[in-house]
C-alpha positions in Angstrom: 15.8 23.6 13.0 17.4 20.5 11.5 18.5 20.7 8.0 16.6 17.2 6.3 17.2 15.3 3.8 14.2 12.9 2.5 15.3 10.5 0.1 12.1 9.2 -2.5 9.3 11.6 -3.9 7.0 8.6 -3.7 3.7 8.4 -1.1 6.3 8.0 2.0 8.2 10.1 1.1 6.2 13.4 0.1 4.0 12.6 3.3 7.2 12.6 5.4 8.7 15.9 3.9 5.3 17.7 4.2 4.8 16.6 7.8 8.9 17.6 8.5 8.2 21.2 6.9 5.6 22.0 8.7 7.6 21.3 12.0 9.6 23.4 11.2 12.0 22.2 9.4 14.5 22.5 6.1 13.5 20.0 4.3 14.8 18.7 0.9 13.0 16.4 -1.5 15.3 14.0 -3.5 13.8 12.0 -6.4 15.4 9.9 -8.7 12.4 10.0 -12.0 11.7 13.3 -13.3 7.8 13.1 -11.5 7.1 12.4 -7.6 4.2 10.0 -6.6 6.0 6.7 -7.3 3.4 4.2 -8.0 0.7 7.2 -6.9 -0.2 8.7 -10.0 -1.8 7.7 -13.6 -0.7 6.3 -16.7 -2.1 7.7 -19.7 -1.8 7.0 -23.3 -4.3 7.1 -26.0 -7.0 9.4 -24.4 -7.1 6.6 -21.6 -5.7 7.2 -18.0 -5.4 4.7 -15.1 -4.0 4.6 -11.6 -0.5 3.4 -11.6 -0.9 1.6 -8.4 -3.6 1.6 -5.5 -7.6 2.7 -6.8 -8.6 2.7 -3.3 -7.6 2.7 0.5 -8.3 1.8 3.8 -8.8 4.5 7.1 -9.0 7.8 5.8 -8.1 8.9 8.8 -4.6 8.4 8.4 -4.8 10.6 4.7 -7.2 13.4 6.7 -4.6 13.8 9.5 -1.5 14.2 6.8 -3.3 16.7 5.3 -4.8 18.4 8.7 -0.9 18.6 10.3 0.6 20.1 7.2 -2.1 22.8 5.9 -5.6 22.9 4.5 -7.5 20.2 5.6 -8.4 17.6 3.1 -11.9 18.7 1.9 -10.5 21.8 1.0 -8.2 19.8 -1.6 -9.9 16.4 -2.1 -13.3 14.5 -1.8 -13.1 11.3 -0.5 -15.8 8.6 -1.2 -16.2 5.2 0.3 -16.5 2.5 -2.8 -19.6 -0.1 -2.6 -19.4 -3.1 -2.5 -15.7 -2.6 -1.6 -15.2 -5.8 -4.3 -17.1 -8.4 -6.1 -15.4 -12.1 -5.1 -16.0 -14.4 -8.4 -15.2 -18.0 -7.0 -14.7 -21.1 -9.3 -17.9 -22.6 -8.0 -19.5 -19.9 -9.8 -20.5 -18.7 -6.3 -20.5 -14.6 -6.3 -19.8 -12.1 -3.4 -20.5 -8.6 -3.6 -18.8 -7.9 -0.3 -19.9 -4.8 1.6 -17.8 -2.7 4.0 -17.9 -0.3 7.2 -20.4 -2.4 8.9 -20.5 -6.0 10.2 -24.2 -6.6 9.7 -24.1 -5.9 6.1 -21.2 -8.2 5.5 -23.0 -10.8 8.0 -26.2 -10.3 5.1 -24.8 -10.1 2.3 -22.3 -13.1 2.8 -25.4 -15.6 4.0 -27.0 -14.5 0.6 -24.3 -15.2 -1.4 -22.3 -18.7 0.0 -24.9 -19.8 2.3 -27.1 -19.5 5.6 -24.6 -19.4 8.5 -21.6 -18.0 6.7 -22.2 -14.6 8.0 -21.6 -15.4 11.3 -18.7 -18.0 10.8 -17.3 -14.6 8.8 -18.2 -12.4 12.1 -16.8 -14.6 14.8 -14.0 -14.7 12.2 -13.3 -10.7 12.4 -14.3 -10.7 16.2 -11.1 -12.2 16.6 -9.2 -8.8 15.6 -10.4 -5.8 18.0 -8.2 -5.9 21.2 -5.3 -6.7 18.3 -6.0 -3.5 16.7 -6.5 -1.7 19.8 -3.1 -2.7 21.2 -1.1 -2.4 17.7 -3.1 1.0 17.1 -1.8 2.3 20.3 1.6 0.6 20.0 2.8 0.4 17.0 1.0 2.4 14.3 0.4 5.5 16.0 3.6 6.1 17.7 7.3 4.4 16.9 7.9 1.3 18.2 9.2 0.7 21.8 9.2 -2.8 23.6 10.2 -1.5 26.6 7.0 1.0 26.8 4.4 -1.6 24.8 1.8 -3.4 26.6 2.6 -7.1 26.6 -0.5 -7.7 24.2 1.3 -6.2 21.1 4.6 -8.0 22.3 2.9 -11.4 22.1 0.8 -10.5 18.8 4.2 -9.1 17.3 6.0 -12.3 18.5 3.9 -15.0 17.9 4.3 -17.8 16.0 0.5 -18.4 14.6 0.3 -17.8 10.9 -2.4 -16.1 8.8 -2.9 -19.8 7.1 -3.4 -21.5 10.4 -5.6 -19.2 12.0 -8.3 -19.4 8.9 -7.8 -22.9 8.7 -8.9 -23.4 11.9 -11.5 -21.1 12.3 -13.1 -20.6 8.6 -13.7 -24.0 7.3 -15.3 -23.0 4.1 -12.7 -22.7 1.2 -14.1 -19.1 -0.4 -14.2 -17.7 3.0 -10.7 -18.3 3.4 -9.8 -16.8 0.1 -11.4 -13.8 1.4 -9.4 -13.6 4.1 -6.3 -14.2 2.7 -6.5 -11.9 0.1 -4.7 -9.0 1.1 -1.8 -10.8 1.8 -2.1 -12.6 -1.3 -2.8 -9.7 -3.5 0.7 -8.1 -1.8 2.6 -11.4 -3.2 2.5 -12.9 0.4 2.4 -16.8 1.4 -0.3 -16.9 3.9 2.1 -20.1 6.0 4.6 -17.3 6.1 2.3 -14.1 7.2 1.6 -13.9 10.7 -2.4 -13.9 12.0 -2.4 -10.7 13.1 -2.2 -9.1 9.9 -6.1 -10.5 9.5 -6.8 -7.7 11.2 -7.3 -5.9 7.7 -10.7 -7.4 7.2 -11.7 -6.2 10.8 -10.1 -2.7 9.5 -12.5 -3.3 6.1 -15.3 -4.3 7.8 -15.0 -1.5 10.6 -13.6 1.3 8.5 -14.5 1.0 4.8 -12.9 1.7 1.4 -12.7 5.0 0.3 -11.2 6.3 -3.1 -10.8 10.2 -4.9 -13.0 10.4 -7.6 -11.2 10.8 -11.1 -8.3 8.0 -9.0 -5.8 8.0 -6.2 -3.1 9.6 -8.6 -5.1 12.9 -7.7 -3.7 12.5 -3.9 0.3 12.6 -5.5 -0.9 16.1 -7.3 -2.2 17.3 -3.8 0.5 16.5 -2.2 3.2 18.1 -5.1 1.0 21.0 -4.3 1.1 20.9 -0.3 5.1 20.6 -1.1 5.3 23.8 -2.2 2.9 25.1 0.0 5.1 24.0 2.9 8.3 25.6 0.6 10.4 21.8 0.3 13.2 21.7 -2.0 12.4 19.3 -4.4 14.5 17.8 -6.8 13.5 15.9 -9.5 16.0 13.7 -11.5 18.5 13.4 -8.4 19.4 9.7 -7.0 20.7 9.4 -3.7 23.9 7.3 -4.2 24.9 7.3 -0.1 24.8 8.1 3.0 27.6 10.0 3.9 28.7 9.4 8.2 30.7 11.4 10.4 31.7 9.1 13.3 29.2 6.8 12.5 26.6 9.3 12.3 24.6 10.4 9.2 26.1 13.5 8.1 24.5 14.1 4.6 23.5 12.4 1.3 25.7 11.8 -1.6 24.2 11.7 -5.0 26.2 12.2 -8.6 26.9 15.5 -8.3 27.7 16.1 -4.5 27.4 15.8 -1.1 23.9 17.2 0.6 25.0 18.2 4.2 22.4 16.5 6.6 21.5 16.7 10.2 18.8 14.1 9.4 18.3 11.6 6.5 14.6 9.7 5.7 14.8 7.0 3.6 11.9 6.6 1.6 13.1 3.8 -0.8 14.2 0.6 -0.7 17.0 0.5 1.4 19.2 -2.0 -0.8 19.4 1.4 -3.0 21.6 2.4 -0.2 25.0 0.5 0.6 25.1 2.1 3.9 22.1 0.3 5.1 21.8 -2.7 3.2 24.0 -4.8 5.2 21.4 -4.3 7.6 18.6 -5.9 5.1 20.4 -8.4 3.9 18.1 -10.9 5.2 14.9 -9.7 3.7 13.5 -9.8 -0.3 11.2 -7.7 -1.9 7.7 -8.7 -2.3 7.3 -9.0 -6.3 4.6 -7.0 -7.9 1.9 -8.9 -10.1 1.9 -9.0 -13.4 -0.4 -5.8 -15.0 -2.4 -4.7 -18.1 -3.7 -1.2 -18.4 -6.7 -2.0 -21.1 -8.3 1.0 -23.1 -11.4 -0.7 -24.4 -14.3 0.3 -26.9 -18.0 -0.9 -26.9 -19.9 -1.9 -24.7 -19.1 -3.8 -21.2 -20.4 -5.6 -18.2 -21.9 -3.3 -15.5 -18.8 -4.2 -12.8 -17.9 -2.9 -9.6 -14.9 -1.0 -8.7 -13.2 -4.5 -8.1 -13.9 -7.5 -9.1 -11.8 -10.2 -7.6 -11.4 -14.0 -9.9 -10.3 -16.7 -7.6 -8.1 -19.4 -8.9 -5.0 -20.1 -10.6 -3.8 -17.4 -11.6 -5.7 -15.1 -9.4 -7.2 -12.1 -11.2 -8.1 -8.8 -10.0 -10.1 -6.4 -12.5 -10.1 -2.7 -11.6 -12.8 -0.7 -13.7 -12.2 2.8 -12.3 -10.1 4.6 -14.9 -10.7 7.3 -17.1 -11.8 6.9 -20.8 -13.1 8.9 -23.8 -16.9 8.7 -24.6 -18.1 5.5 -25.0 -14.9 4.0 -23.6 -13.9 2.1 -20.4 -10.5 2.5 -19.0 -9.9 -1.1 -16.6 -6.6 -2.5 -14.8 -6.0 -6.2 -14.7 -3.6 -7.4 -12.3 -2.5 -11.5 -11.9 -1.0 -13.6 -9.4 0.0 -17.0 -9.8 0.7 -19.4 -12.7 0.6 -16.7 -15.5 0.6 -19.3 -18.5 -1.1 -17.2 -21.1 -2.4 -13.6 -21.7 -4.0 -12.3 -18.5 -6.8 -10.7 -20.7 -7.4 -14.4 -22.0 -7.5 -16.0 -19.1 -10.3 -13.2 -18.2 -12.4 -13.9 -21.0 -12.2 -17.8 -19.5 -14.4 -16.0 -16.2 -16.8 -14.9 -19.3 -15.3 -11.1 -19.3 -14.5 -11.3 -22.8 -13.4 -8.1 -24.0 -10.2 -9.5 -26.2 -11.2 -8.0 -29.4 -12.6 -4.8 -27.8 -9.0 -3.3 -26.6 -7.7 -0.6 -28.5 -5.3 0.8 -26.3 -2.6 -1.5 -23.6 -0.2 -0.6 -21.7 1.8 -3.8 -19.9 3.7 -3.5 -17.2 6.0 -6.6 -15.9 7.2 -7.0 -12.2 10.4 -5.9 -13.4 9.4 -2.8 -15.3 7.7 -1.5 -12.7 10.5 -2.8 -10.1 13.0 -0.6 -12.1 10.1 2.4 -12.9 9.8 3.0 -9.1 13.4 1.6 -7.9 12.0 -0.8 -5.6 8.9 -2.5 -4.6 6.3 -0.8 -3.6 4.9 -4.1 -2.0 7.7 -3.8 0.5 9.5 -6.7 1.8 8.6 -9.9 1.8 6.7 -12.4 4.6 9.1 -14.5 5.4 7.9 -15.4 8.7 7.9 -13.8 11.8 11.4 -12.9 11.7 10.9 -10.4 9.2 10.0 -7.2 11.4 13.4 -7.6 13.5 15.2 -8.5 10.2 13.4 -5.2 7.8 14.2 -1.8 8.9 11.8 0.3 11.4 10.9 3.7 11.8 14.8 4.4 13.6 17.5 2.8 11.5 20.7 1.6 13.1 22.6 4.8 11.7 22.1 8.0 14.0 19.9 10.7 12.3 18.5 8.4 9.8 14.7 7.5 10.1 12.8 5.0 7.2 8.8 5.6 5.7 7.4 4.1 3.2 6.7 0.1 2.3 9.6 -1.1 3.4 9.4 -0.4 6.8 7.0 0.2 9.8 4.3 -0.9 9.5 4.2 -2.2 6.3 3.0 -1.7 2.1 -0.6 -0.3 1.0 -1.4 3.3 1.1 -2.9 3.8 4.7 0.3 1.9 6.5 2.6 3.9 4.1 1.3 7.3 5.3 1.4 6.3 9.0 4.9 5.5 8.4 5.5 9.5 7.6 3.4 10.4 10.7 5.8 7.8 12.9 9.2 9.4 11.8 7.6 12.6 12.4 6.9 12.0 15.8 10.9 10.4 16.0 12.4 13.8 14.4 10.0 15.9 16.6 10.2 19.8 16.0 12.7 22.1 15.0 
C-alpha cells in the first residue's frame, strides 16, 4: 500500500483518488476552495442554477468505467442521456445547422438539408479521415500511458506530424461553415486552429461515432457523485488546504508541503496546473494556459425561443448559448459564453443574432477569464496549442520527478471532460496496485 497524495479536488483529481482507493491505496484528497468539483458543479443565485463549466460530454464510456472500477456502477448513481441535435450552428449567411450525432447518415442528411446537396458527403469523407487515427491513439495513448518505445509507428507519426488542424480543413472542406464546424472544438477551448495539430479532428469522428451525452438537472450532478464515491472509497479529503510544494528526498517525491506542514508521500498526483507548483514548473516553462472565454450566467423571465441544448453563433465574436440550467416556474436559466473581439455586452451582441432577451434578465452572474482563472487556480482549458511541440514541452501522465504522476487538463491527453477522466484512469494504471 502506497501512502498518496492527490493534489486538486477538481474532475482529475477526484477521479484519480477514487480509482487510487479502490486499488488499494491511502489516499488523501487536497483542495485548495472550500467545495471539490472545480469547474464541475453549479452556480446558483436567485432561485437560478447553471453548470459552472461543461453541460455535456463526449464517450461515456470513459465516465461508466470511473464509476464501474471504483464501486456502484453508474446507473446506480446517475442517468446519462445523449442530447439531440448535439448543437444548432447559426452562420452569418443566415444558413442554420441542427447538427445530429452518433451516426454518420444522419449528420450526412441533415447537413445536405441545411448548407446544400453534397455537403454531406464532403462532411463524411471529411470524418473518414479520423478512424485508423483513433484506433492507434485509443490503443496508444488514451487508454494506457504513453510509451514510444512500445507505440505503433502510426501514433508516432500522427503525434509528430507537422499538419495542422487549419491545413487539413482547408484542403479537404472547401466550404467556409463546414470548416467552422470543424474547427470548433479547438476554437471553443481558445485554440488557433494554424497551431493545433490535424489529429485532434478526430473529435468530430468521436461526435459523429459516439454522441453527446449529458445528466439531467447538469453535469455538476457528476462532482456530487463523485464527493459521494469519495467517501465511499474512505479518501481523506481536505477542503481549504493548498499544496505549496513538493517536498524530495534525493530527488524523489517524498511528500507535499502546504501552510501548515509537511504530508509524508510515497506518491504525489498533480491535479492542477503545474505552475502552482515550483518544483515542477521549471519543467512547464515553455507552455501557457489556454484562456477561458468570457461568461454570462443569465436568469431570465418570460417567454423565450424554443432552443436546443446548444446553440452555436459564428462570427466575430463567437457565441455559444447554453439553455440547459435550472430555473423557477416560468423561468429559463441559459449560459452565454464568447470568444473573439468582445467589444460590447455579450448579451447584446446576442440580441444582434435576433435572441433578444436584454430586458428579460433578472438575475446575472459574470464571470471574466480571470475570475474564473483565480476561482479554480488554473485553467481548466489546459495549456495552450502552440504547435506541435507542445506535448513534449506540457507534462504527461509520469512527470520528471519520481513518484509524482499528473491528471487533469494540463496533461495527457488533454482539456474537456472525457480526456480529463481518462487522464485519472492512465495514472492509475502508472501507480498500479497496492
Amino acid at each position: 500500500m502506497a501512502r498518496v497524495v492527490v493534489v486538486g479536488g477538481g474532475f482529475g483529481g477526484m477521479a484519480s483518488a477514487a480509482r487510487l482507493a479502490k486499488l488499494g491505496h491511502e489516499v488523501i484528497l487536497l483542495e485548495a476552495s472550500s467545495r471539490l468539483g472545480g469547474a464541475l458543479g453549479f452556480v446558483e443565485r436567485g432561485g437560478f442554477r447553471w453548470d459552472a463549466g461543461p453541460t455535456h460530454m463526449l464517450l461515456p464510456a470513459v465516465v461508466r468505467d470511473l464509476f464501474r472500477k471504483s464501486g456502484r456502477p453508474l446507473e446506480k448513481e446517475l442517468d446519462l442521456v445523449p442530447v439531440e441535435p448535439m448543437r444548432q450552428h447559426r452562420f452569418e449567411d443566415g444558413t442554420l445547422l441542427d447538427l445530429p450525432s452518433g451516426s454518420r447518415s444522419v449528420q450526412i442528411a441533415a447537413i445536405d438539408a441545411a448548407l446544400g446537396n453534397g455537403l454531406g458527403r464532403v462532411w463524411a469523407a471529411y470524418t473518414a479521415e479520423f478512424p485508423d487515427a483513433w484506433e492507434a491513439l485509443r490503443k496508444d495513448w488514451l487508454e494506457r500511458p504513453w510509451s514510444a518505445e512500445h507505440a505503433s509507428r502510426r501514433s508516432r507519426d500522427l503525434l509528430g506530424s507537422r499538419l495542422t488542424l487549419a491545413k487539413m480543413t482547408g484542403k479537404l472542406l472547401k466550404d467556409d461553415r463546414l470548416r467552422q464546424v470543424a474547427t470548433l472544438p479547438a476554437v471553443l477551448e481558445g485554440h488557433d486552429p494554424r497551431n493545433v495539430p490535424a489529429w485532434t479532428g478526430l473529435v468530430s469522428y468521436v461526435e459523429q461515432n459516439f454522441g453527446s451525452w449529458t445528466v439531467p438537472g447538469g453535469m455538476g450532478a457528476l462532482a456530487t457523485a463523485l464527493v459521494q464515491r469519495l467517501a465511499t472509497r474512505r479518501v481523506d479529503v481536505r477542503t481549504g488546504v493548498e499544496a505549496r510544494d513538493l517536498e524530495l528526498a534525493s530527488d524523489r517525491v517524498s511528500g507535499v508541503r502546504t501552510d501548515d506542514e509537511v504530508l509524508r508521500a510515497d506518491v504525489v498526483v498533480v491535479a492542477v496546473d503545474p505552475r502552482r507548483l515550483p518544483a515542477l514548473a521549471r519543467h512547464v516553462r515553455r507552455t501557457m494556459p489556454a484562456i477561458p472565454p468570457v461568461v454570462a450566467h443569465l436568469g431570465i423571465t418570460g417567454e423565450v425561443p424554443d432552443l436546443p441544448h446548444e446553440v452555436v453563433l459564428h462570427g466575430d465574436p463567437l457565441l455559444v448559448l447554453r439553455t440547459n440550467g435550472t430555473a423557477p416556474a416560468g423561468a429559463h436559466a441559459w449560459t452565454l459564453l464568447g470568444r473573439g473581439h468582445i467589444a460590447e455586452d455579450p448579451v447584446t451582441a446576442l440580441s444582434r443574432h435576433r435572441i433578444d432577451v436584454r430586458h428579460q434578465v433578472e438575475v446575472r452572474v459574470d464571470r471574466s477569464p480571470r475570475e474564473q482563472v483565480e476561482s479554480w487556480r488554473g485553467s481548466p482549458y489546459g495549456v495552450l496549442w502552440q504547435g506541435r511541440r507542445t506535448l513534449d514541452r506540457r507534462l504527461g501522465t509520469e512527470s520528471p520527478v519520481p513518484g509524482v504522476y499528473c491528471a487533469g487538463a494540463h496533461t495527457t491527453p488533454g482539456a474537456g471532460l472525457p480526456w480529463v477522466g481518462l487522464s485519472a484512469a492512465l495514472v492509475a494504471q502508472a501507480v498500479g496496485r497496492a
